[in-house]
C-alpha positions in Angstrom: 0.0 0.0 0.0 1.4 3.4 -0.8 1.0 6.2 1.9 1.3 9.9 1.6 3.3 11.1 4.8 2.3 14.9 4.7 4.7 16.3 8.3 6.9 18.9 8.8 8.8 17.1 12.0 11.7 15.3 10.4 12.3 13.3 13.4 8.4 12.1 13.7 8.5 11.8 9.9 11.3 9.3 10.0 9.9 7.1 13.1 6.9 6.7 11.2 8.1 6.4 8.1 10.2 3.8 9.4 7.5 2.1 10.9 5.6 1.7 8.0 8.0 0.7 6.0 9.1 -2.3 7.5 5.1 -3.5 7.2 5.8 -3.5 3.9 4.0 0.0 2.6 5.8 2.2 0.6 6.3 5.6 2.3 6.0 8.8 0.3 7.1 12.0 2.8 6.3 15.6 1.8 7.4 18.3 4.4 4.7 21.0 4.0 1.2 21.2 2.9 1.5 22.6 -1.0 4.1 19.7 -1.8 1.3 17.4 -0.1 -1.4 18.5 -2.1 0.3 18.2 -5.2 1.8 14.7 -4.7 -1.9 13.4 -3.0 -3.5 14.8 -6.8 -0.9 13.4 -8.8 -0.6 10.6 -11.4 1.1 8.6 -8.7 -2.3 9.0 -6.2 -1.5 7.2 -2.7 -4.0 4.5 -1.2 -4.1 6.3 1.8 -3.2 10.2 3.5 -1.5 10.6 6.7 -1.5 14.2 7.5 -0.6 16.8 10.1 -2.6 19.9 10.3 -0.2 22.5 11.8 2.2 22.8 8.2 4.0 25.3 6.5 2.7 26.4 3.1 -0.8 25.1 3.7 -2.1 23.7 6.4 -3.8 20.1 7.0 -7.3 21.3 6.9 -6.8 23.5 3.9 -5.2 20.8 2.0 -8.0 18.3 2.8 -10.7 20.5 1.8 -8.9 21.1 -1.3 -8.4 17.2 -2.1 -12.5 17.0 -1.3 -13.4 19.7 -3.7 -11.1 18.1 -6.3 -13.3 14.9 -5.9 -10.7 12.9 -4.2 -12.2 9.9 -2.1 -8.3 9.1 -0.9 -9.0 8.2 3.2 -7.2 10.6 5.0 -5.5 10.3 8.6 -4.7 13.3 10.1 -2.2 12.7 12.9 -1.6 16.3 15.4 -1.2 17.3 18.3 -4.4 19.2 17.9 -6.1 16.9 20.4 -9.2 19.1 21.7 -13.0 18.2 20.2 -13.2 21.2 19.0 -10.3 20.1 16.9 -11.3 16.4 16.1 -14.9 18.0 14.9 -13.0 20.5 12.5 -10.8 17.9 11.2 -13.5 15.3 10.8 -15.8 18.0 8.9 -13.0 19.6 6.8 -12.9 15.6 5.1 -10.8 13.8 7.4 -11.8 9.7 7.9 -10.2 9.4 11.1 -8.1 11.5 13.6 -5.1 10.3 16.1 -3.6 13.0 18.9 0.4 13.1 19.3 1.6 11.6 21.4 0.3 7.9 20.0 1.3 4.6 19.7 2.7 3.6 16.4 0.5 0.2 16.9 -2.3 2.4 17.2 -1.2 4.4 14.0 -0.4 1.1 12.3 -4.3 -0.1 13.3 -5.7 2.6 11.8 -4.0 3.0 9.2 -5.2 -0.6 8.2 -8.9 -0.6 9.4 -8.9 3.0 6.5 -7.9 0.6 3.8 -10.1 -2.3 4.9 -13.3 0.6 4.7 -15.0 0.2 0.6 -14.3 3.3 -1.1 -17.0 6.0 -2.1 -17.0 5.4 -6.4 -13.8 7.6 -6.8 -14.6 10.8 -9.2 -14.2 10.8 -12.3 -10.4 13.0 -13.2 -10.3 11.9 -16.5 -12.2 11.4 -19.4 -11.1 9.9 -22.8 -12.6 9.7 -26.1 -10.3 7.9 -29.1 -7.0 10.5 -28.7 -9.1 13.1 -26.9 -7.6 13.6 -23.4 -9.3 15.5 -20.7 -7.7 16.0 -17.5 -10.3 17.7 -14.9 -8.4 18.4 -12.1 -5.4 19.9 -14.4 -8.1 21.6 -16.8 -6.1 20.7 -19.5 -7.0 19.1 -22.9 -4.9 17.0 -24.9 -5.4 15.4 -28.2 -3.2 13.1 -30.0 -0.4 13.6 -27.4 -0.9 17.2 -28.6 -1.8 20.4 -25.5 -5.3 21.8 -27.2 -5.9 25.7 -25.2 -9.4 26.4 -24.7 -11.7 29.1 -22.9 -13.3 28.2 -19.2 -16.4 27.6 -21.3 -15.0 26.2 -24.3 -13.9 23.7 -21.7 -17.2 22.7 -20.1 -18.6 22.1 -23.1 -16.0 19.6 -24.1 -16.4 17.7 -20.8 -19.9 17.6 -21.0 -19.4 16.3 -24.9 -17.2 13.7 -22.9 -19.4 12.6 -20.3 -21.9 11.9 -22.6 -19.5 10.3 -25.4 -21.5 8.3 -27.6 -24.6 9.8 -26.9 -27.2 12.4 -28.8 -26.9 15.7 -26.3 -29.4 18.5 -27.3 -28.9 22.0 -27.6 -31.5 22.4 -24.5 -28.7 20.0 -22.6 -25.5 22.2 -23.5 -27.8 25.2 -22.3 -29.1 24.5 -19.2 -25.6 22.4 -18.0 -22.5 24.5 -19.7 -24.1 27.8 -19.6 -26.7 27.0 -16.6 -29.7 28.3 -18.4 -33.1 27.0 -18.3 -34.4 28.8 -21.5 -33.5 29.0 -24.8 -31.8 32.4 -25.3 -32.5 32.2 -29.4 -28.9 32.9 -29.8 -26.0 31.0 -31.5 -24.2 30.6 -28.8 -24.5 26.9 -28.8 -23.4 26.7 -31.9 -20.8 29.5 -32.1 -18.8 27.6 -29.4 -19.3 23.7 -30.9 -17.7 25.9 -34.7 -14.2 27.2 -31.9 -14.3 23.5 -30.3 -14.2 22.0 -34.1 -11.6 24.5 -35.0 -9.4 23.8 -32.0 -10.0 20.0 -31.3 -11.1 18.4 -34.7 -9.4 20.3 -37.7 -5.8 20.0 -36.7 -6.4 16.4 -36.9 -7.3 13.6 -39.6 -10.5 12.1 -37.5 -13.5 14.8 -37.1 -15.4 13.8 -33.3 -17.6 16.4 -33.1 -20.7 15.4 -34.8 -23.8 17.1 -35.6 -27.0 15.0 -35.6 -29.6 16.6 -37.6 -32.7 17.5 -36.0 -31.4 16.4 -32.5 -28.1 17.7 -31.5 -24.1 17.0 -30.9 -22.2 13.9 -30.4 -18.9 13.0 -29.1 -17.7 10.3 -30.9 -14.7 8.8 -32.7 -17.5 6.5 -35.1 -17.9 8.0 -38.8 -21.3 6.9 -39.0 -22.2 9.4 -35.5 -22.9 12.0 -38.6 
């Protein structure tokens, strides 16, 4: 199992690490909260999240909201000398799955640590979608297709994922309104259509396979099929 070690106390950072260790886990140690965050939303995503919540950079709390709103389900320990309920209640609410006090046991540590990976994980979120050479990385906000970066608009964006989520299937113009643009009327503007003509021009025409589709009389499809037309 691959831990995240997220402490800013070498020594305690060692011990544990240590510990952990020789149960056979592999140990990954960042020393302040930013480094943390980045390494717990990586490629490289750890079963499980030890964390202190007094760091340098960005604190435990902080960083554990942040993994939430990013749709991470990753259990998270945090392990502090923050012992008050006060605390534990923060902790719990800010995300946390469980919450040890310093001064512990590392048996205690080692229990818990176990009985988080033993607990059936929430259906993870979604970070990335994929569509033939289309990449779409949703935590990164960044598009890729055919290996190659694609640059789009905060909106030009959302309307690709949405194509994505849907891949395969028919969505209609009322869809793309009322989810990418969060209205729940028809405007009678182009704007649907305006944007699907810059997604074409950035996504489709620098490359030999079209995957936007129009369906007459329905809508737009996101597919890597010819016969989608």
């Amino acid at each position: 199992m691959q831990i995240l070690l997220v402490e800013d106390d070498r020594e305690t950072a060692e011990y544990i690490g240590d510990g952990l260790r020789a149960e056979g886990h592999q140990v990954v140690h960042a020393v302040d909260g930013r480094d943390g965050l980045y390494l717990a939303m990586g490629e490289a995503a750890p079963d499980i999240v030890v964390v202190d919540r007094m760091l340098p950079g960005l604190d435990g709390l902080s960083l554990v909201k942040a993994l939430r709103s990013a749709g991470s389900q990753v259990p998270v320990l945090f392990l502090t000398a923050l012992g008050g309920v006060d605390d534990r209640v923060l902790g719990l609410k800010a995300g946390g799955d469980d919450y040890l006090v310093k001064p512990f046991s590392f048996a205690e540590l080692a229990a818990r640590i176990e009985a988080l990976a033993r607990r059936p994980r929430a259906l993870s979120a979604q970070t990335r979608l994929q569509v033939h050479d289309l990449e779409i990385d949703l935590l990164a906000r960044t598009v890729h297709r055919g290996g190659q970066p694609v640059e789009l608009q905060p909106r030009e964006f959302r309307l690709l994922e949405y194509l994505a989520r849907h891949a395969g299937q028919v969505v209609t113009r009322t869809m793309l309104l009322e989810h990418v643009w969060d209205l729940h009327f028809d405007p009678q503007t182009n704007v649907v259509d305006s944007h699907i003509s810059r997604l074409r021009a950035k996504v489709d025409r620098p490359h030999g396979l079209p995957l936007i589709h129009t369906v007459r009389g329905a809508g737009y499809r996101l597919d890597a099929r010819p016969e989608a037309e």
